[in-house]
C-alpha positions in Angstrom: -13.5 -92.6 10.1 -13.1 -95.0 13.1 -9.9 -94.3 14.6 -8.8 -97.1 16.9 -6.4 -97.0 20.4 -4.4 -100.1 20.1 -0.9 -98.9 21.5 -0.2 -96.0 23.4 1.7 -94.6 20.6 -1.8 -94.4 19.2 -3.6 -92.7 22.4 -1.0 -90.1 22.5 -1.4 -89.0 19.2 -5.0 -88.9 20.0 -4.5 -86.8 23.5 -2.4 -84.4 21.7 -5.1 -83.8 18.3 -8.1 -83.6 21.2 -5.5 -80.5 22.9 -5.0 -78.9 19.9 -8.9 -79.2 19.5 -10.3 -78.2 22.4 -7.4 -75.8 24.4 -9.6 -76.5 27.4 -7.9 -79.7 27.6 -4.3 -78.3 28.0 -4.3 -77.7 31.5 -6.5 -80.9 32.3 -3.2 -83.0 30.4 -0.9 -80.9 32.7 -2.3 -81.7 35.7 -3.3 -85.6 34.8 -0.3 -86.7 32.6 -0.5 -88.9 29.7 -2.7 -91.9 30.5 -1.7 -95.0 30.1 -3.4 -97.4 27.6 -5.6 -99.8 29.6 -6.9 -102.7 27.2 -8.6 -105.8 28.1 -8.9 -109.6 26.5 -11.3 -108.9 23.4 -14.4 -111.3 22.1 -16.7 -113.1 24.8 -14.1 -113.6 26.9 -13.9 -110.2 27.5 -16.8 -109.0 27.5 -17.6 -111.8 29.9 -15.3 -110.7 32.4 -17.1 -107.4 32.2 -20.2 -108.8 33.4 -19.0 -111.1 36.1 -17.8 -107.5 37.3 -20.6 -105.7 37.6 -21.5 -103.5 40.4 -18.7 -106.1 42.5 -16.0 -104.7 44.5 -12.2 -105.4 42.2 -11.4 -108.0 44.6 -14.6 -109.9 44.6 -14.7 -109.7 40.8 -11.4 -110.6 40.4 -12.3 -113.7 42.7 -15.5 -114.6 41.0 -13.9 -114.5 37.2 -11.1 -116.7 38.3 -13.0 -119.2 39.2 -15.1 -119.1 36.2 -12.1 -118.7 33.2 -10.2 -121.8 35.5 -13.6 -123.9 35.1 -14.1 -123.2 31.3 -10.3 -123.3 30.2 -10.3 -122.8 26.9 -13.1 -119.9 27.5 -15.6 -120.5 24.9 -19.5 -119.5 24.3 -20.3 -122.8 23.2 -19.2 -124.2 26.7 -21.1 -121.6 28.8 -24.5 -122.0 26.8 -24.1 -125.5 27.9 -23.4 -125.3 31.5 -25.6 -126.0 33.9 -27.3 -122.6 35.6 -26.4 -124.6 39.1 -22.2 -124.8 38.4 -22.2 -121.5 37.4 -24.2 -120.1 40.0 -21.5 -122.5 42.8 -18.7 -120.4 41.3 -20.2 -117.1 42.4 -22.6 -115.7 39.4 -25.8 -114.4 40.5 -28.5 -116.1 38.3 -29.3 -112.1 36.8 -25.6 -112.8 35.3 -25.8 -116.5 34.5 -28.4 -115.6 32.3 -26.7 -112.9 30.9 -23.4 -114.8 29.7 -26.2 -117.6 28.4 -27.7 -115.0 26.7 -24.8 -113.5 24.8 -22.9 -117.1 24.5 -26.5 -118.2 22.5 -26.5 -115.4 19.8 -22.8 -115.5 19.2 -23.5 -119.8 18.8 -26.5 -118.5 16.5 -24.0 -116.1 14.5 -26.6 -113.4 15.3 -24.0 -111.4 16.8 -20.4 -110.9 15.8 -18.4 -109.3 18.2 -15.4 -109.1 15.4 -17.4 -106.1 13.1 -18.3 -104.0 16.4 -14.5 -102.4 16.4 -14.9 -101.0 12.6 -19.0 -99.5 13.4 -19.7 -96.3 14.4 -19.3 -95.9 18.3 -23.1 -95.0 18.8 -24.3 -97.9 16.3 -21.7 -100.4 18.5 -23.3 -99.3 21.7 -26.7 -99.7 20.2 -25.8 -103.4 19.7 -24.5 -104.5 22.9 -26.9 -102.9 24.9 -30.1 -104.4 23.2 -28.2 -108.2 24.5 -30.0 -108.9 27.8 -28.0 -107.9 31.0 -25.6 -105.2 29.1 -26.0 -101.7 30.0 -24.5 -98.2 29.0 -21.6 -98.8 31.1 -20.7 -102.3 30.3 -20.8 -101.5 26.7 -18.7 -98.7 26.9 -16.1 -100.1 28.7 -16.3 -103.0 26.2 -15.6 -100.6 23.5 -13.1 -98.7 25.0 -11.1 -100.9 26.5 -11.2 -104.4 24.7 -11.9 -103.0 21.3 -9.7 -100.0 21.8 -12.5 -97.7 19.9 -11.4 -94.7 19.6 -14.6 -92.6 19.7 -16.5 -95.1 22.7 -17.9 -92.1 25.3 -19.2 -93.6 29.0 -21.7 -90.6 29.7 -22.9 -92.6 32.9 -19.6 -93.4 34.5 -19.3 -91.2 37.7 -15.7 -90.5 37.4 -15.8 -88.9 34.1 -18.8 -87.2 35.2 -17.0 -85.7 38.0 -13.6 -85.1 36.9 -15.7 -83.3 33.9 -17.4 -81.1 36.8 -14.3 -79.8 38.5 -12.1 -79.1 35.0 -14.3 -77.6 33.3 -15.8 -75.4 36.4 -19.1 -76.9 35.7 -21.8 -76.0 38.3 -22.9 -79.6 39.2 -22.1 -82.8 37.9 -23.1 -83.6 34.3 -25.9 -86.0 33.7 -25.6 -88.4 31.3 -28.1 -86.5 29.1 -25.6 -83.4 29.1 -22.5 -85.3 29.2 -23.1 -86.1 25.1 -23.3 -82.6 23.6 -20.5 -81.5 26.1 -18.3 -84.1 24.5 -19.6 -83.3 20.9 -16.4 -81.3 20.0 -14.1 -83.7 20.9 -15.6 -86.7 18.1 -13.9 -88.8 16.5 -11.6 -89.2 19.8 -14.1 -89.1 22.4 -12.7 -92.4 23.9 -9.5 -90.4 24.3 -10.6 -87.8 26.0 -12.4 -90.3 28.2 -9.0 -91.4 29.6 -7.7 -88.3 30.1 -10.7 -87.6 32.6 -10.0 -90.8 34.2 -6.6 -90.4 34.3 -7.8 -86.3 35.5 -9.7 -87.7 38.3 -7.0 -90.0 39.6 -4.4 -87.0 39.7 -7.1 -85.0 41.8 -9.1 -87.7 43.9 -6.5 -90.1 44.3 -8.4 -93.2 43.8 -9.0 -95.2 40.5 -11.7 -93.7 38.5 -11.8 -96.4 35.9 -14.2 -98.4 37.4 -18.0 -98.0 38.8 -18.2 -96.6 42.3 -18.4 -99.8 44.7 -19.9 -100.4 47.9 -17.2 -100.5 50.6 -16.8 -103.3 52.5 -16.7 -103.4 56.4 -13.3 -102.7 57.7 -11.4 -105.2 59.5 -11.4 -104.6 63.2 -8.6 -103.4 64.8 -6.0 -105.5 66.7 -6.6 -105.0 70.4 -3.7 -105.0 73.0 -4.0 -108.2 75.4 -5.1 -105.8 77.8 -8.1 -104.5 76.4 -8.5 -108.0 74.7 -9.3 -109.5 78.1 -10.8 -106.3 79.6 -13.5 -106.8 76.3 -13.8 -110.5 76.8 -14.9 -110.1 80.7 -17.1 -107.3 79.8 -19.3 -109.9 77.1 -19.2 -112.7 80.2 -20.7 -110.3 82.6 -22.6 -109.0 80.1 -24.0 -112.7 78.8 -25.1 -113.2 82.0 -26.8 -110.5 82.9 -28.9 -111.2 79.7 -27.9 -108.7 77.8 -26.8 -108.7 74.4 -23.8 -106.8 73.2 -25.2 -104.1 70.1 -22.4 -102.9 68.0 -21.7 -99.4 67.2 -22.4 -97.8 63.6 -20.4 -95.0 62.6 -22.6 -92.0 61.0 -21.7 -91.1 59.0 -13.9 -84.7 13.1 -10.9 -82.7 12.8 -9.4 -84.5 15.6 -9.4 -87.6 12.6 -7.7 -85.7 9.9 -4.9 -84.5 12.3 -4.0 -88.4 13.5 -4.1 -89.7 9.9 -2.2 -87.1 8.9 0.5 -88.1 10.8 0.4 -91.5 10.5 -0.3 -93.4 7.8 -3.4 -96.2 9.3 -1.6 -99.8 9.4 -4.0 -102.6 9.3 -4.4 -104.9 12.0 -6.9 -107.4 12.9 -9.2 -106.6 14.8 -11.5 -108.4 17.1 -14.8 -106.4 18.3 -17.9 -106.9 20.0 
């Protein structure tokens, strides 16, 4: 049974079946809270957004997919197989990403893939799909499943923050490879997706930072402002400096049962649904 996480009515239900599954979860919901339910546009769109994002900073995806969903408004895959690689590459994609979106836009126009039937498959099966499209890997697909389909059982072994925020509550040695990470979340099918945002929503509460996405590279900090003082105490050091002929270096700082309990209490209302 595919139990999906549409509303957060739905994901509740499914936090409180996974604590009365696994009591180990208890005092990880204590300390985290009830996550919210995150969900993204669905279909290519979506799952296009999800690659313009990868391995970029929030800000620079952010930046790079606006420019991309203004330029093909309405979004369509019909429009993107036909773009030229050189406008796509002008509003930011790198060409590993242009072909990509080409990639995926040409089976969906070939109707060998149906991003509709993915919601209603089971999790492993969906994931097997997506990632055998050029460009999509473990990550991309789970995140597609989890947050745009709303699947209910989608598990992101390779996503650092789960990884970690599995480590510390469940006094784990070291961090859990992706290898380990499936039989240790084994008991908690058919609601692994659940329990995937409680450990995100876990490793918020004790790191303080977003855990959703990928770790990103961090970008130089702005310098700070100097006073006028030691602006023009700086500004005569370079001049002497210049013409002495030597350059300025900077410095570098070193640096399931789980199913039976939701369906029992509520009956499943149909919805459409719109899966990769």
């Amino acid at each position: 049974m595919t139990i999906h996480l549409n509303t957060q009515d739905d994901l509740d239900d499914a936090i409180r079946a996974l604590v009365n599954l696994d009591p180990r979860l208890q005092p990880i919901l204590e300390v985290a809270g009830m996550p919210a339910l995150r969900r993204r546009d669905p279909g290519f769109a979506g799952l296009a957004a999800i690659v313009c994002g990868q391995q970029l900073s929030t800000k620079a995806a952010a930046a790079i997919w606006g420019r991309v969903s203004t330029a093909f408004d309405p979004f369509h895959h019909d429009r993107i197989r036909s773009a030229r690689a050189d406008r796509l590459g002008r509003l930011g994609l790198s060409a590993a990403k242009i072909k990509s979106l080409k990639a995926i836009a040409r089976e969906l126009s070939e109707e060998r893939l149906n991003l509709d039937v993915l919601a209603e498959e089971d999790a492993d099966a969906a994931h097997n799909t997506l990632t055998s499209l050029p460009g999509i890997g473990p990550w991309t697909a789970d995140i597609y499943l989890l947050f745009c389909l709303g699947h209910g059982d989608a598990w992101p072994a390779g996503d650092l923050a789960v990884q970690e925020a599995m480590r510390i509550g469940l006094g784990l040695k070291a961090r859990p490879t992706v290898k380990e990470m499936q039989p240790l979340a084994e008991p908690w099918r058919p609601l692994r997706g659940a329990a995937a945002h409680l450990w995100w929503s876990y490793y918020h509460a004790i790191k303080k930072r977003e855990g959703v996405l990928p770790s990103q590279p961090k970008t130089n900090a702005a310098p700070k402002p100097k006073s006028a003082a030691k602006a023009k105490s700086a500004s005569k050091a370079k001049s002497v400096s210049n013409a002495k002929g030597v350059s300025n270096k900077a410095r570098v700082a070193k640096g399931s049962p789980a199913g039976k309990t939701i369906a029992a209490r509520k009956k499943p209302v149909a919805r459409p649904r719109t899966r990769s």
